[in-house]
C-alpha positions as CSV (number, residue, x, y, z in Angstrom):
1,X,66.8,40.1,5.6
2,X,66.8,36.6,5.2
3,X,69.5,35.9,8.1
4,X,66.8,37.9,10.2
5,X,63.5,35.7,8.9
6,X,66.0,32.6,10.1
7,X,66.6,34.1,13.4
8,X,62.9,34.5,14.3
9,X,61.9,31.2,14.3
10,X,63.8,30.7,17.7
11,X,61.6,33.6,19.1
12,X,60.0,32.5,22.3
13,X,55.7,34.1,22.6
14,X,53.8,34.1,25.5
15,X,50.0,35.5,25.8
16,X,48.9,38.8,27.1
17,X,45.4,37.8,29.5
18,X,43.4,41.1,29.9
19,X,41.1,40.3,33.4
20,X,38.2,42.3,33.3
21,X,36.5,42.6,37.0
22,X,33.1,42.4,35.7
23,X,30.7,40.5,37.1
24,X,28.2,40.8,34.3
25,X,30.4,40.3,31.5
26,X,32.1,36.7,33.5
27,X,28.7,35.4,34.0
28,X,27.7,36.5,29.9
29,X,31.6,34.7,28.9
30,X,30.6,31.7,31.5
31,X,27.1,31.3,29.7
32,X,28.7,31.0,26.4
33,X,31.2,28.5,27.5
34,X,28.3,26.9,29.1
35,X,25.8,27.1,25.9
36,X,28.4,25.5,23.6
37,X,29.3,22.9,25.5
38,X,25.8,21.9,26.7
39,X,24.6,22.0,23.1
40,X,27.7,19.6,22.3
41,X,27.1,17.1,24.7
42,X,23.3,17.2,25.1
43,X,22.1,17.4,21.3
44,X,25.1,16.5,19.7
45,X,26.1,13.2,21.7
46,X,22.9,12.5,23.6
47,X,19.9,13.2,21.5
48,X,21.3,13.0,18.2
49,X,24.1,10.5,18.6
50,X,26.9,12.3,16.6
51,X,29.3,9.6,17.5
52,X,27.3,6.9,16.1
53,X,27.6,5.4,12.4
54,X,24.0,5.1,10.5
55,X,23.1,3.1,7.9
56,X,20.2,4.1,5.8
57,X,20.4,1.5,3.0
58,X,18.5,-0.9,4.7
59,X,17.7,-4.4,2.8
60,X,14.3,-5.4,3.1
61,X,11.9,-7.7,1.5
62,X,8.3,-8.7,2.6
63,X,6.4,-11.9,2.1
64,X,2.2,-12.1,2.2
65,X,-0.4,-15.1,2.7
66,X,-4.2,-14.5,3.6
67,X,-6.0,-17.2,5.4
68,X,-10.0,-17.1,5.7
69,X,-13.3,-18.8,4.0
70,X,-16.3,-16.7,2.9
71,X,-19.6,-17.8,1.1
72,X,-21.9,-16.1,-1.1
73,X,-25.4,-16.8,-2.6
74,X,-26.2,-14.4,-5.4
75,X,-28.9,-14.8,-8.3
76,X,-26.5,-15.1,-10.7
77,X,-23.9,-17.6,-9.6
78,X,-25.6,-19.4,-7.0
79,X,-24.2,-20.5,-3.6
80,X,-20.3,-20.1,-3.2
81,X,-17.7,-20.8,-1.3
82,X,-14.6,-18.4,-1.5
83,X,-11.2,-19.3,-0.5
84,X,-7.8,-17.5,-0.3
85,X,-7.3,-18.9,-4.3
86,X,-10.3,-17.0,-4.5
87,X,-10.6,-13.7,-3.4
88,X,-6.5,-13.1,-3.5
89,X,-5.2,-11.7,-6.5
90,X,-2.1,-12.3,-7.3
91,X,-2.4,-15.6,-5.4
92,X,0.8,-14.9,-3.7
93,X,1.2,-11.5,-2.7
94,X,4.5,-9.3,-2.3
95,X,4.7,-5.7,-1.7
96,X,1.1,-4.8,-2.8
97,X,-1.9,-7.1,-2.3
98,X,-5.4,-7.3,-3.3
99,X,-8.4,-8.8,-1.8
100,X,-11.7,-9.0,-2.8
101,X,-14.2,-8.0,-0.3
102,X,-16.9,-7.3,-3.0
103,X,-18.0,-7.9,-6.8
104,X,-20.2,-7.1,-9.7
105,X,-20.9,-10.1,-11.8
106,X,-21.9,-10.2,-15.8
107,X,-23.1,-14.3,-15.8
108,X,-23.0,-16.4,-19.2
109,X,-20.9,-14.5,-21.6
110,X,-19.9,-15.6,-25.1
111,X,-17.9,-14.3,-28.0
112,X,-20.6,-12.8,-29.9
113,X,-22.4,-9.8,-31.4
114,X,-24.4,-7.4,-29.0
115,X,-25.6,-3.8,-29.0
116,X,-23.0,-1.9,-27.1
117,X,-23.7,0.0,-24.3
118,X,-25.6,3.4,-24.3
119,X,-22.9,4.6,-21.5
120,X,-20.0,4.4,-24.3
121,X,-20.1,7.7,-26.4
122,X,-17.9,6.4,-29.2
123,X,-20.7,3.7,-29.6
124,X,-23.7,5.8,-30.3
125,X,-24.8,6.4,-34.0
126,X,-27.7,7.1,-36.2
127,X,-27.1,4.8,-38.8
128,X,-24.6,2.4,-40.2
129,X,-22.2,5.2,-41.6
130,X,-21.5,5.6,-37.7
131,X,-20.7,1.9,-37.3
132,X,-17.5,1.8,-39.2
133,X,-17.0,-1.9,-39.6
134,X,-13.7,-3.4,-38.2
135,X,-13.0,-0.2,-36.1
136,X,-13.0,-0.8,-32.5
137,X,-14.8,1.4,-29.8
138,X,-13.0,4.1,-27.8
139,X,-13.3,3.1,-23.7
140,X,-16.0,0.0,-25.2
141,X,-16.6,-3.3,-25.4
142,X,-15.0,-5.1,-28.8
143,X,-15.0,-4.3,-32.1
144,X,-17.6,-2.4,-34.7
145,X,-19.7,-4.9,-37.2
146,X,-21.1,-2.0,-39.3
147,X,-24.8,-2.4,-38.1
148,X,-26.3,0.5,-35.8
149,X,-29.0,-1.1,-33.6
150,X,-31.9,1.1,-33.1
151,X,-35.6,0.8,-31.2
152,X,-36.9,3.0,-34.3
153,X,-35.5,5.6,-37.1
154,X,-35.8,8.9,-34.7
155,X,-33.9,7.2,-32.2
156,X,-30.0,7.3,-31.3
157,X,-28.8,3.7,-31.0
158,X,-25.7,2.0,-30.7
159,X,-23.6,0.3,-32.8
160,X,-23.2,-3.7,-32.6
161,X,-20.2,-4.7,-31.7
162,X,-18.2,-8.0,-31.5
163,X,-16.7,-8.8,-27.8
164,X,-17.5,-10.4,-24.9
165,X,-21.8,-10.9,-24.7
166,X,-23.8,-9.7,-22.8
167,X,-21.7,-6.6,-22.1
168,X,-20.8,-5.6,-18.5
169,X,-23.3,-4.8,-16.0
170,X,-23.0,-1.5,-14.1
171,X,-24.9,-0.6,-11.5
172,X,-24.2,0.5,-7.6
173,X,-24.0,-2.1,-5.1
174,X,-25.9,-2.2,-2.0
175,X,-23.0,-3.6,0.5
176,X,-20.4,-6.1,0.8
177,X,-20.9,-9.6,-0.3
178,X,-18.1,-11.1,1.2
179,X,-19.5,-9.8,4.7
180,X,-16.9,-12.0,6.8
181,X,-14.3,-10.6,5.1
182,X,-12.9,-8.4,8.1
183,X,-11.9,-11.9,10.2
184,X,-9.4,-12.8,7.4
185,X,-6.1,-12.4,8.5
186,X,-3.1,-11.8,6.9
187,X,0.7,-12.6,7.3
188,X,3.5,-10.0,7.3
189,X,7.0,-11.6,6.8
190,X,9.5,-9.0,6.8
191,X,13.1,-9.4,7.0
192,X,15.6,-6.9,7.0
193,X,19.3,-6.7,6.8
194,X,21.9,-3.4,7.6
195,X,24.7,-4.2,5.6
196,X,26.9,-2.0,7.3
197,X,27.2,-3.5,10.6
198,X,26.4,-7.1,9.6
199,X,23.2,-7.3,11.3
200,X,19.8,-9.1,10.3
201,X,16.2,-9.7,11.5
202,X,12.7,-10.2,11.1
203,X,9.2,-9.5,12.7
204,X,8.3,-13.0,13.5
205,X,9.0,-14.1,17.0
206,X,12.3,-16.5,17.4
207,X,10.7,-19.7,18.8
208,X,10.9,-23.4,18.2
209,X,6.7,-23.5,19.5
210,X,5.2,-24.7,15.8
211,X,1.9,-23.1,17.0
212,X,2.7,-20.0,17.7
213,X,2.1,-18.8,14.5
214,X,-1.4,-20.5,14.2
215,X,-2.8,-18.9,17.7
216,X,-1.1,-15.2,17.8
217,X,-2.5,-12.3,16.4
218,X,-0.7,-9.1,17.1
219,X,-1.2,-6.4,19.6
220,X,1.0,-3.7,20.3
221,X,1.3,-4.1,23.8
222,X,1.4,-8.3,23.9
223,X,2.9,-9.7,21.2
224,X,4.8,-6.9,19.2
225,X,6.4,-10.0,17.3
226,X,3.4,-11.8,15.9
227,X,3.1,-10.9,12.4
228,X,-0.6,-12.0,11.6
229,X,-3.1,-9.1,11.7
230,X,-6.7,-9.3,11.0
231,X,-8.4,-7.3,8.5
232,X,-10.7,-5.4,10.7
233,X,-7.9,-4.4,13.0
234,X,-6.0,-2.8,10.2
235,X,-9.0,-0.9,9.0
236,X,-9.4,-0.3,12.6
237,X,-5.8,1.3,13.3
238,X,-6.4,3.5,9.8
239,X,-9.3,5.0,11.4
240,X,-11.8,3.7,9.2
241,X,-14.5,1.2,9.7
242,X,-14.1,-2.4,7.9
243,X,-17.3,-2.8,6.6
244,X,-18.0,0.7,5.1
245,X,-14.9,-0.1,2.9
246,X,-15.7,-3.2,1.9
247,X,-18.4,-2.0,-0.3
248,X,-16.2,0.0,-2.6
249,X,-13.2,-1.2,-2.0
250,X,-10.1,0.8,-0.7
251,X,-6.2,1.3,-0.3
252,X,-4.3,1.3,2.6
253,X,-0.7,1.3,3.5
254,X,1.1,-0.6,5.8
255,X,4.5,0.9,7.0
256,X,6.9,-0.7,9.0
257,X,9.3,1.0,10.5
258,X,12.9,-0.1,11.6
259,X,14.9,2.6,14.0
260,X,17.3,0.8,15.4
261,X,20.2,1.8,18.4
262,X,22.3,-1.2,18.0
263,X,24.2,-0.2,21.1
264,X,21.4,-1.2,22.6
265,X,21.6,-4.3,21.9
266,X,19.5,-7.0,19.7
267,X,16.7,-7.1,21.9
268,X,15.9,-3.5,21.2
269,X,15.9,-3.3,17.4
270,X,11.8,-3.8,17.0
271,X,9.1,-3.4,14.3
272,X,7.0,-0.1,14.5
273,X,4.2,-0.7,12.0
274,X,1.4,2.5,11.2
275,X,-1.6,2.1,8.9
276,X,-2.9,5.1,6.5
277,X,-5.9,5.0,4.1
278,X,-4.4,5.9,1.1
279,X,-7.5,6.4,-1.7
280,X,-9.6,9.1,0.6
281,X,-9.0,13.2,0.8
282,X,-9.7,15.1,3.6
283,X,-13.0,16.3,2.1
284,X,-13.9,12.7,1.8
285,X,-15.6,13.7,-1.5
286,X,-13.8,12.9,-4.6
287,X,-14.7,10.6,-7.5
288,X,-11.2,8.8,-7.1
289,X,-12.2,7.1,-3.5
290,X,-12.6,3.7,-3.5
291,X,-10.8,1.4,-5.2
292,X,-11.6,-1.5,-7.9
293,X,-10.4,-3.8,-10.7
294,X,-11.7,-5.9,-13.3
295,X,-10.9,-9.9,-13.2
296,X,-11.6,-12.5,-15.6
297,X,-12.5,-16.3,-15.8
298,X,-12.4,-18.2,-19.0
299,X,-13.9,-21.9,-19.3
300,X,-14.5,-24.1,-22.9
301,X,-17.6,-25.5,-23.3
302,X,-18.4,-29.3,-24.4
303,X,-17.4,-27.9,-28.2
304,X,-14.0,-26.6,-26.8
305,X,-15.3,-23.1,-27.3
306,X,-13.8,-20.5,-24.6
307,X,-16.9,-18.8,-23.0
């Protein structure tokens, strides 16, 4: 039995081809063969690059500065004259940025005692067993003295509070203040690295012309590599109108978008940027558009008191 297994290794196999004279059934075998191998080369190799290596850990960091001067005459502060140091907040921006395109100002506040506001529901009482002293005001301004404020005994007042006095204002605005504010522009330094292959760039045109910078603005079509982009274009490219944001205040995202072919060569590894309102639904009405923040500015007096 086992001489026999030995013996049939040196057996010599040919195939048996059965030819079927079928035209219908060659040309259904021949549109196989055809199917598979078209799908192999043209979606495999061509449009999806099967031989290729990818590298999807890309390193990228991004670097902001806003240029542009505004001025604004209000009844509060007066003439103004606003400048990146300004209306930029943080003053030197990363991956998110904030400008100021609008504000509501409270003028002249102290550390003090004031009636809290009639908005806050924690601060409303009926006498002083609803002012506990030392306790400090859910979503309000400071903390409770112990005294309800009222106009007269059948009225609901509110309790007086230590904080920051006069309380903040609320009320709607009218329009933007900083009006100008869709000429600022604002430069996006991106570098990015693939760590795979070695290879590095950024979206700022290679040139030794040191006024390149301060003349280009980008366009799509004309200079794809100039990374300053004005306000009102981005707005623009979101679909929205500058000034109609500017009121309120908004968010939009910037993406920028790095598909590269590398056997293309350097030249053809380019920045694809899109812009998207972010803070808006489809309905476009929702209590959440808009966007705001509060910011504070703290001075001492002659006395060396902060106010």
């Amino acid at each position: 039995m086992a001489e026999g297994r030995f013996l049939s290794l040196f057996d010599y196999k040919t195939e048996k081809y059965i030819v079927a004279k079928n035209k219908r059934v060659g040309l259904l075998y021949r549109l196989i063969q055809l199917s598979i191998l078209g799908y192999i080369i043209g979606w495999v190799f061509i449009r999806k690059k099967g031989y290729q290596e990818t590298d999807e850990a890309i390193q990228s960091s991004i670097i902001t500065k806003l240029k542009g001067v505004s001025v604004t005459n209000t009844s509060e502060s007066g003439l103004l004259v606003w400048g990146p140091e300004d209306y930029v907040i943080p003053p030197q921006g990363e991956a998110v940025l904030f400008i100021v395109t609008n504000f509501l100002e409270t003028p002249h506040q102290r550390l003090g005692h004031c009636a809290e506001s009639i908005k806050v529901l924690d601060g409303h009482c009926r006498d002083e067993e609803d002012c506990e002293e030392g306790k400090m005001v859910v979503a309000g301004h400071g903390e409770m003295s112990g005294r309800c404020l009222r106009q007269d005994v059948n009225s609901t007042g509110t309790c007086e509070i230590f904080g920051w006095c006069p309380i903040e204002r609320k009320f709607k605005p009218e329009g933007p203040l900083l009006k100008n504010a869709e000429n600022f522009t604002i430069y996006i330094k991106n570098f990015i690295h693939f760590p795979k292959f070695s290879f590095s760039k950024s979206n700022v045109l290679e040139t030794t012309n040191d006024s390149y910078l301060k003349k280009c603005r980008y366009d799509k079509e004309v200079s794809p590599y100039c990374p300053i982009f004005r306000l009102g274009d981005i707005t623009q490219q979101a679909g929205y109108k500058f000034q109609d944001m500017a009121t309120f205040g908004g968010s939009i995202g910037i993406m920028i978008r790095w598909d590269c072919d590398l056997d293309k060569g350097y030249d053809n590894c380019n920045p694809q940027y899109s812009f998207t309102r972010l803070d808006i639904s489809h309905s476009n009405k929702t209590i959440t558009t808009g966007f705001n923040f509060r910011h504070t500015r703290y001075f001492k007096n002659a006395a060396g008191r902060e106010v």
